[in-house]
N, C-alpha and C positions, 0 to 999 in steps of 0.2 A: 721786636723779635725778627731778627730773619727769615725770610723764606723760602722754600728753591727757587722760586721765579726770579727773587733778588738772587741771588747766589748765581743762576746763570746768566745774570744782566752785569754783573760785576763778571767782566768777559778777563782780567788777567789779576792772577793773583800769585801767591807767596805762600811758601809752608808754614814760615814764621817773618811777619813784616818788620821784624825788630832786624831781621839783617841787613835790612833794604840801602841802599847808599838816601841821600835825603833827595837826591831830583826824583829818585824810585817810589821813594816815601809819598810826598809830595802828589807824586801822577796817583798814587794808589787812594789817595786819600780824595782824590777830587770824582772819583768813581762812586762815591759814597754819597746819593742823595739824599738821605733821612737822619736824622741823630738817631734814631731805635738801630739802622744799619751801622752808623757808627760809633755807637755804646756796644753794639757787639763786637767788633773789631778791638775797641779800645779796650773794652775787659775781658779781652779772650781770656786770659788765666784763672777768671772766674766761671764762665760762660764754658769752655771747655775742661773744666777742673784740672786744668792742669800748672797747675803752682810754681813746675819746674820751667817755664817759659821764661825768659829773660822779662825785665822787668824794661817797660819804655825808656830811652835815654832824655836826660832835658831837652832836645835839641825836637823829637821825638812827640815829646806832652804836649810842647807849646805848639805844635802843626795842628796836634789833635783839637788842642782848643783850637785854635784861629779857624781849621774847618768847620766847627762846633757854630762857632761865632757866626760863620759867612752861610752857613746851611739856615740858623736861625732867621738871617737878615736878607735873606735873598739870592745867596748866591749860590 
């Protein structure tokens, strides 16, 4: 779960990160120290109920995971 202390530590953010061009993507994703922080970003549309959100592009998922991956292993 998020917190506000996370939430002001994540110092630049997006209304909705599915706009993002992918360098954007990318910087935004490396902001993300914890998978609980980035399980909440990745399932916003569940986390904020809102369904009408764009769903991740492929390009999109696989950063999610590969952050997922480097957050689990050190980085």
């Amino acid at each position: 779960m998020i917190h506000e202390a996370d939430l002001k530590r994540l110092a630049w953010k997006e209304p909705d990160y599915s706009t993002l061009n992918e360098k954007d993507f990318i910087r935004v994703l490396k902001d993300f120290k914890t998978i609980s922080e980035l399980e909440g970003m990745a399932n916003r549309r569940k986390w904020l109920n809102k369904r009408d959100l764009p769903l991740w592009s492929k390009w999109q998922a696989q950063a999610i995971l590969t952050r997922k991956w480097e957050i689990e292993n050190g980085g």
